[in-house]
N, C-alpha and C positions, 0 to 999 in steps of 0.2 A: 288949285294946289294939289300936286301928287304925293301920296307918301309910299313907302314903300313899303313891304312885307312885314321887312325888318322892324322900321319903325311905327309901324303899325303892334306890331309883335311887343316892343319895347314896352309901348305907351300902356298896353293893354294889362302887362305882368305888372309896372311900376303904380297902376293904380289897384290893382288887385292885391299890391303889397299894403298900398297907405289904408287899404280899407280893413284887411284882415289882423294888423299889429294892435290896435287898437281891442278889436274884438278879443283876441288871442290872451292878452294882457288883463283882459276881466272875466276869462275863464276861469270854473271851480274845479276841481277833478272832479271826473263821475264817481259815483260812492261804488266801493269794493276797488275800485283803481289802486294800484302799491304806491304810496306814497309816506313820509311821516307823518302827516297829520290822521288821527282817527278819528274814522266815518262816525262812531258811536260819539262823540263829545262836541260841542259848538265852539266854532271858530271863535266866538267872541268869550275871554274869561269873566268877565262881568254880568252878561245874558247867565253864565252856567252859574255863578254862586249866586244870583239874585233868585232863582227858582229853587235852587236847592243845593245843598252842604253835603259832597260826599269826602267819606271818610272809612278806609276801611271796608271797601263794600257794604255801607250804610248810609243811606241817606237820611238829610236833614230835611223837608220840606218847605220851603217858603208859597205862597200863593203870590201869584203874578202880579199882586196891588201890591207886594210890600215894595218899598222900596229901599235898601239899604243905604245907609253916607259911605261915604269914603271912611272914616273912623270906624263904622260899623263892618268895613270888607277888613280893612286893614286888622282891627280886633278877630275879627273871628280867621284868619291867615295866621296872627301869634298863634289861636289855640292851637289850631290843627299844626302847626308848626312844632308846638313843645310838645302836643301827645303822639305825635310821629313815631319817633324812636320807642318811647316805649310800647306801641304797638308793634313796630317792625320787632323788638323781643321777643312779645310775646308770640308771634307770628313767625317765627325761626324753632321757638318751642315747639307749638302744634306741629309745625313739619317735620321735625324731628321726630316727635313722638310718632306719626305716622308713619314715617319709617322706620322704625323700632320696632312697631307691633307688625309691620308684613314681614319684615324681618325673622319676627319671633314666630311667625305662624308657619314659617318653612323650616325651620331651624329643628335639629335633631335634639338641641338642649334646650328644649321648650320648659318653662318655666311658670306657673300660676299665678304667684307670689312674685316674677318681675312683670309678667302681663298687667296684673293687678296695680302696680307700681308706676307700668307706664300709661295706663287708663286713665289713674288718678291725674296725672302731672299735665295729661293732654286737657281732661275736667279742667280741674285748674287753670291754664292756659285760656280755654275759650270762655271762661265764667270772668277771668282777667280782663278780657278782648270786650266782653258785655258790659264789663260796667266801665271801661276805658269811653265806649261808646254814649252809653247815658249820661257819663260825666261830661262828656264835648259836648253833647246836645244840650246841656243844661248851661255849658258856661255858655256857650251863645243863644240860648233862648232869656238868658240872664242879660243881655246886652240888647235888645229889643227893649222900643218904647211901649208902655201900654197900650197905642193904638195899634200896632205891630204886633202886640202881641194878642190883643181881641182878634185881628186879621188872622191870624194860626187860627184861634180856637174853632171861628165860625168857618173859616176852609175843613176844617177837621172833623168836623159835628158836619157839613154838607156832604160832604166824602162818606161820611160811616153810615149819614141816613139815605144815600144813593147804593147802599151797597145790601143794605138793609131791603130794600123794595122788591117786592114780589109783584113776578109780571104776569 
């Protein structure tokens, strides 16, 4: 049997395609590639809040044994849902005040007594943001079982006495 170039040529692209679409299809982008997804957080959202709760440029901790329910993800999504907004306030604050004070440091009606004003309100703001933050970690460490919550303590006390050791 003779084939020709052509169908030679044919045969050869059309299995090159059956083999490559497959592959292509369970491709990841390579990290730094432009795409939506960020390289910095894990594709799966369940893997991310079982390890840890962020919030605010804060994290919650979990150790790799806990395991959370469904009730337990869902609970801790209300909190960080209802302290949202008033974090995003108080975080509209701080920037503000940050631009108010380089503001005021170039400004020919520099003022003591408003710098002082806006130092205060920036204080304020981020002493806001700190206990916005200990409040969420406490309603969801309020939501963990007792064994759940032994599991924190001794990942915490491994952590601190690993950090502790002199080599």
């Amino acid at each position: 049997m003779k084939y020709s170039k052509f169908t030679f040529r044919r045969l050869l692209l059309s299995s090159l395609l059956v083999i490559s679409v497959p592959l292509a299809a369970n491709a990841e982008p390579q990290p730094g590639a432009s795409s939506e997804h960020n390289d910095t957080q894990p594709f799966s959202n369940e893997g991310h809040m079982r390890h840890h709760f962020k919030h605010g440029g804060n994290t919650f901790h979990f150790p790799p044994e806990i395991n959370l329910t469904e009730s337990q993800r869902d609970q801790i999504f209300s909190i960080k849902h209802k302290q949202e907004a008033l974090f995003y306030d108080q975080s509209k604050i701080v920037r503000k005040a940050h631009i108010d004070l380089r503001q005021l440091v170039t400004s020919d009606q520099y003022d003591d007594d408003k710098a002082k004003a806006i130092a205060e309100k920036l204080g304020k703001a981020i002493g806001n943001i700190k206990f916005l933050q200990v409040q969420t970690k406490h309603q969801i460490y309020a939501l963990l079982t007792p064994e759940q919550r032994d599991l924190i303590k001794a990942h915490k006390f491994n952590r601190t006495s690993e950090n502790t050791k002199q080599p």
